[in-house]
N, C-alpha and C positions, 0 to 999 in steps of 0.2 A: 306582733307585739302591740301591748295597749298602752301607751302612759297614762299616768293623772288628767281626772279631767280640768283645765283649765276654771279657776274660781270663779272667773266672769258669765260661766255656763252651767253654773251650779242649779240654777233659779230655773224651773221649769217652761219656765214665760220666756224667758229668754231665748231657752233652747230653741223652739217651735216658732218664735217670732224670728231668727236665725235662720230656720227650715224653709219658714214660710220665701224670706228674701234669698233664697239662694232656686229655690223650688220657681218662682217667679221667673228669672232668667232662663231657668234650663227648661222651663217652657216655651219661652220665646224663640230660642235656638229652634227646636227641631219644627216650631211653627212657621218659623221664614221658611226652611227649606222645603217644607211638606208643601204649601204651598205656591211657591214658585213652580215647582217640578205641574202642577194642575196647568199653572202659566203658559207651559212652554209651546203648544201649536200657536196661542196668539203674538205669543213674543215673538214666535219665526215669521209668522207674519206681517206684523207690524216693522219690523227689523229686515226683511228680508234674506232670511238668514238659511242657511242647508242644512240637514240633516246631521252633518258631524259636527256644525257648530253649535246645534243646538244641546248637542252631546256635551257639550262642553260646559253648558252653564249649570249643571249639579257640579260637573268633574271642578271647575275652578274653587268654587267654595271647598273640597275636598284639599286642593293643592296648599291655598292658605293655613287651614287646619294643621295638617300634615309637617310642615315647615318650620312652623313655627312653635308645638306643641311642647319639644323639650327646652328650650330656651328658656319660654313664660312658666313653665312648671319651674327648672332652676331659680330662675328670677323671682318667684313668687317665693319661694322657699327661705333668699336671702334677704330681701324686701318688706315682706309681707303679702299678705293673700290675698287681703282687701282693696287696697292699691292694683293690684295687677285683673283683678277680678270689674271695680271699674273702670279701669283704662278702658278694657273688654266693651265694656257697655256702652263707652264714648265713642268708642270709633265703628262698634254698631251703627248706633245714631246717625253717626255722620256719612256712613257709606250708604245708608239709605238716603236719607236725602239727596244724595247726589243724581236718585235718577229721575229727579225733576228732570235735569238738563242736559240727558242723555237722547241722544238720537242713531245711535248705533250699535251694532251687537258687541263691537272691542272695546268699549267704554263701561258696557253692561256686565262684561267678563272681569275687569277689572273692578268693577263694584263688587262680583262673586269673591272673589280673591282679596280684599279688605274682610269682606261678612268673614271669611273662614280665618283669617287672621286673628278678628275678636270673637271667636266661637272657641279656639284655640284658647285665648286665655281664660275667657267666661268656663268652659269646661275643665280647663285644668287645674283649674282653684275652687269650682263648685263644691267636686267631690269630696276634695280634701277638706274642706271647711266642715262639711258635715260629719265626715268619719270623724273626725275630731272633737266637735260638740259632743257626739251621739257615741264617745268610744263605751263610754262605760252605762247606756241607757238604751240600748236596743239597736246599734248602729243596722244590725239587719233591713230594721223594719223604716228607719232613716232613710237608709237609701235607697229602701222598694217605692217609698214615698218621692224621694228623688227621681226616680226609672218612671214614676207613674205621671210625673210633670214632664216628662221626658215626652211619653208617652201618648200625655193628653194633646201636647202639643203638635204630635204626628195625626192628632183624630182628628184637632180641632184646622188643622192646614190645609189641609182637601175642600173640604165644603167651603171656609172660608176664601179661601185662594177660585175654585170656580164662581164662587157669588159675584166676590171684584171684577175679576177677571168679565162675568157677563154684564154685568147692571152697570160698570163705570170702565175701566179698563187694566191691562196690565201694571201701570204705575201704579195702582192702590195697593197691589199685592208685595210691595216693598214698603210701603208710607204706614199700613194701617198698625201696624206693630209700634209705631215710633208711641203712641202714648203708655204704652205695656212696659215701654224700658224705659221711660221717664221715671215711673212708679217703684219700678224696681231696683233703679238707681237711690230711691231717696229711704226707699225699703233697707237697702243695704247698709249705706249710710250711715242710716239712725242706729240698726239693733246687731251686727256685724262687729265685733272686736277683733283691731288689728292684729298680726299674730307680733312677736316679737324679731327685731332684727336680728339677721346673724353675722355680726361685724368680722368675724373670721373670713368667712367665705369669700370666695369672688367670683365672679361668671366667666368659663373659659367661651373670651371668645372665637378662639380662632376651630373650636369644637364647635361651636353654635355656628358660625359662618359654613362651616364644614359639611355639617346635617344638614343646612337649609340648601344650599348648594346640589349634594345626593340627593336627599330626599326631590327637589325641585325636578331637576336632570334624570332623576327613573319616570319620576312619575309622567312626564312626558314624554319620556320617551317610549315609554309603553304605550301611550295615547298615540304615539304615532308610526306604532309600527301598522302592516309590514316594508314603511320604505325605509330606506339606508340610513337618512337620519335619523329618524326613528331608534333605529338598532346602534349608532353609535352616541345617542343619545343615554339611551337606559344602559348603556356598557361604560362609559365616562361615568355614570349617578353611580355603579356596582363599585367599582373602582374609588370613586371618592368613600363612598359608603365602610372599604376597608380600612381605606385610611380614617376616616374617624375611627372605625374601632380599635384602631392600632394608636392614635391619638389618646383614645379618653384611657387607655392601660396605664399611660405614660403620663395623665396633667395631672396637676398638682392639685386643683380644683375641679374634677371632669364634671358634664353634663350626668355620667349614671356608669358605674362601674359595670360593666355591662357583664362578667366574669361572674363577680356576685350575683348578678338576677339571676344569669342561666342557673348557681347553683341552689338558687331558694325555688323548688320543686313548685309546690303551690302558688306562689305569685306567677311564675312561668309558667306553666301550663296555662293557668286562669286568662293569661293576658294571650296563649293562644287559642284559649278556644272563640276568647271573644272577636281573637281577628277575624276566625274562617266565621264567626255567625253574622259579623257585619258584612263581608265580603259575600253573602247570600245575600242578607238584608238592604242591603242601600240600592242596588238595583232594580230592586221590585216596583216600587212606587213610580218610577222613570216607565219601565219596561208597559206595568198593567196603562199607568194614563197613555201611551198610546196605541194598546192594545183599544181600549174601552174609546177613543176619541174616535181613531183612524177606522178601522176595521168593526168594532162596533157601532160605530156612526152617535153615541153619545156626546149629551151637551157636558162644557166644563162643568157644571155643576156636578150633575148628574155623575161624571167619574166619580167628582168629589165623593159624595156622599156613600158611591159604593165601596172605594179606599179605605173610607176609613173603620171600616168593621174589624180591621185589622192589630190597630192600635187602638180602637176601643177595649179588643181582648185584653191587648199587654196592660194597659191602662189599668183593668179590673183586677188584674192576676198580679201584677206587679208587690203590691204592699204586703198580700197573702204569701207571694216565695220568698219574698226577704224575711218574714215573720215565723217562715219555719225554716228559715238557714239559721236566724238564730239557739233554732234548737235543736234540729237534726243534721245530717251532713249533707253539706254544701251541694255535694258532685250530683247527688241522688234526683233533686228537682232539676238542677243544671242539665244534666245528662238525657234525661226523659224529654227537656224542652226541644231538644236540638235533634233529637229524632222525631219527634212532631211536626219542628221546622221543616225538616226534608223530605216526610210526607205527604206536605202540603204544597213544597215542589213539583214533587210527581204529579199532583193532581192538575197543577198549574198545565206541566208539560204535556197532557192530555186537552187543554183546548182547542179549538178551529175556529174559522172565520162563523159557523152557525150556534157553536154553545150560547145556553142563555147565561141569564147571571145568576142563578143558584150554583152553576159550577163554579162560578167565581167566590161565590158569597161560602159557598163548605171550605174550598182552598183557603180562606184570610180568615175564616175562624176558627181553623185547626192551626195557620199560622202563626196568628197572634196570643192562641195558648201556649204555645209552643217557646214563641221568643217571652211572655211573660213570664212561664215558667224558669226562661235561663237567668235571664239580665241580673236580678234582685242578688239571686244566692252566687252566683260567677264574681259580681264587684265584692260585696261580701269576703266572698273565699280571699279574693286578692288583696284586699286593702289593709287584712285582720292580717296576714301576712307583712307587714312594713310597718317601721317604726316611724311614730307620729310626729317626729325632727322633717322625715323625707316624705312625708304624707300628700304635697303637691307634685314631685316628681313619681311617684306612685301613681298620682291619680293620670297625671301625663302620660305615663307609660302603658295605663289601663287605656286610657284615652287615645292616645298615638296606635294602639294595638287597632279598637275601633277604627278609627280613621284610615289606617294601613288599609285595615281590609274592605271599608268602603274604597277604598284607593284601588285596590286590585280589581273588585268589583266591576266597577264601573269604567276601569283600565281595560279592564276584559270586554265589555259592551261596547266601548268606543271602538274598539277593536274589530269586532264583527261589525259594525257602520260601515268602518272601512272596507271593510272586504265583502262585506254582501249586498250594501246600497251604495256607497261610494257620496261622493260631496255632491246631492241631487236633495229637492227638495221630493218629500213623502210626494207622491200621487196616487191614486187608488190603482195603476198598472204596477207598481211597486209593493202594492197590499200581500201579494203571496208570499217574496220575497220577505216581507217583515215579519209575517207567521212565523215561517222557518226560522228566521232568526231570534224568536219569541222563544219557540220552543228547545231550540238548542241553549239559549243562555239560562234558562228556569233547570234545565239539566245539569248546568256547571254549577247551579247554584244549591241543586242538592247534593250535590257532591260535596260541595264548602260546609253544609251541615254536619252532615256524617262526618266529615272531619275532625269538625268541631264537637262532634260527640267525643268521640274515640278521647280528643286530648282533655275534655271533662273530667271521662270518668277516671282517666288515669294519672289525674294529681294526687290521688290520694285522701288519708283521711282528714280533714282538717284541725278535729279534735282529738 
């Protein structure tokens, strides 16, 4: 469903000056994380940190996201979008700064867990804001444009985050961002119209406590199997996770009828196939920087610049798939991308300790056609799906799907740490051992593709 487009976005200068301040943040986002993940042998070093804690500092930013994703969607909804959109931005801000005066890797995880907190909001309002402007003016190609700030900021994170990382150190690779979200704060600010309140509504929160609770309690507890608290960890998060859905049947004001999504075809599918493509995706960039560190013996840079051939792809293809989902069907680009994706798996799972980097350099630009070709027309398919009242819990829910499955992802990697190098830090006698587990997790992660095809092409037609 499309509403009227709001009169304050009627003026074309508007619109694009709106694009631009929302495009701005959802680049910054995936540029902290791209580049941290470049960070991570110095940070274990400087920190002296193991192996599965170092696992942990992509996984916490995941956790904050995760937790907190349907709250700030609701909240945004009843509030406004703008307001919750720069809170997001504020406590970016200030979580980086804090690690001036960090000297340990538990202080450094708790900065991770702030960043994903306001990634959480910055995302869950981003979308929404723009399908909204752009309902009735190309929303397609709006949010391939959005996928491609997404995108640039996974290009631009790598090279960046090695350069810091060699020429001054790990701290810059959190600081150098802070003047990008000053800009984008004043971006927003200025040309951003709040949306209106909804003084009916109210925030359930003992639903919101509920999901952050579950959500919190799986997803560690997944990270920490396979010991016993581990397992009655993720079996407590299962268990709460019922009871909210048995909560939100029954509030008066729920977080998301959950009843209704399953039966809107199209929004559901859409929000699974983007879980199983994130749940491929968010690993990779962890998995290759220490393929390409450790075992190829590359400087941080040097990963850097090889990563990001990847999201340069999505980057270029981005604006083109959203620009033909607005006119052919959605599933078609979707569906072809996510079998690309998991070709480029295969090719992944065929490396050794001797490949050069042409093998690397064919796998991330057959990948990154791949995820360019899903992303654009997949948000697309779902958003055009939800009426523009519920259009931050929408993008939540698009969002919370992503996140989920970067959750599992990387739930699943922390996992094999455990079990196949245990809490020791990397040494080159451990180098075979990391193969193996290179190439078994590149395995799981084409299989997350093809998943993610399958539930593509079988939402149907859109039009």
């Amino acid at each position: 469903m499309t509403a009227s487009q709001p009169s304050a976005y009627e003026s074309a200068s508007v619109r694009w000056l709106t694009l631009i301040s929302i495009c701005v943040a959802t680049f910054l986002m995936p540029l902290n994380m791209s580049s941290v993940n470049v960070a991570l042998p110095a940070i274990a070093a400087d920190l002296s940190a193991d192996a599965v804690l170092v696992s942990w500092i992509p996984t916490m930013n995941l956790l904050g996201a995760i937790a907190l994703q349907l709250p700030a969607g609701r909240i945004a909804d009843m509030i406004g979008r703008k307001r919750v959109f720069l809170s997001g931005l504020l406590l970016f801000t200030l979580s980086s700064l804090a690690v001036i005066i960090i000297d340990s890797i538990g202080w450094l995880l708790l900065v991770r867990l702030l960043q994903g907190i306001s990634g959480a909001m910055i995302f869950g309002t981003g979308m929404a804001i723009v399908s909204q402007v752009f309902a009735n003016h190309g929303r397609g190609m709006a949010l391939g444009l959005t996928s491609t700030s997404v995108y640039l900021g996974l290009t631009c994170g790598p090279p960046i985050g090695g350069w810091l990382t060699e020429w001054w150190d790990w701290h810059a690779v959190f600081l150098a961002p802070l003047p990008l979200a000053i800009i984008c704060a004043l971006l927003v600010w200025r040309h951003v119209h709040e949306t209106e309140r909804q003084a009916d509504e109210r925030l359930d929160w003992i639903g919101s406590l509920l999901f952050i609770a579950a959500s919190s309690l799986f997803f560690v507890g997944l990270a920490e199997l396979p010991t016993i608290n581990g397992g009655l960890l993720a079996l407590c998060g299962l268990l709460l996770l019922a009871g909210f859905v048995y909560q939100q049947e029954h509030s008066p004001h729920p977080l998301i009828r959950l009843r209704r999504m399953v039966q809107n075809k199209i929004f559901f599918r859409s929000i699974q196939a983007c879980f199983f493509m994130y749940a491929a995706n968010y690993p990779l960039q962890f998995l290759l920087s220490l393929y390409l560190q450790y075992i190829r013996g590359l400087s941080p840079a040097e990963a850097g610049q090889l990563m990001l051939l990847q999201a340069m792809m999505m980057a270029l293809l981005a604006p083109f798939a959203g620009r033909l989902s607005d006119h052919f069907e959605p599933r078609i680009p979707a569906t072809l991308g996510c079998l690309m994706f998991a070709a480029g798996f295969l090719i992944l799972a065929m490396l050794d300790q001797d490949s050069g980097n042409m093998h690397v350099i064919i796998a991330l630009l057959v990948m990154g056609t791949g995820f360019g070709l899903f992303s654009s027309p997949n948000n697309n398919s779902a958003l055009s799906a939800v009426p523009t009242e519920k259009l931050s819990i929408g993008s939540s829910l698009l969002n919370i799907s992503r996140t989920l499955g970067n959750m599992l992802g990387m739930a699943v990697v922390v996992f094999l740490f455990n079990i196949m190098l245990g809490n020791e830090r990397i040494t080159p006698e451990q180098y075979p051992a990391l193969m193996n587990l290179l190439k078994l997790a590149f395995v799981l992660c084409c299989g997350y593709a093809l998943m993610a095809g399958w539930r593509s092409w079988s939402r149907g037609k859109v039009r």
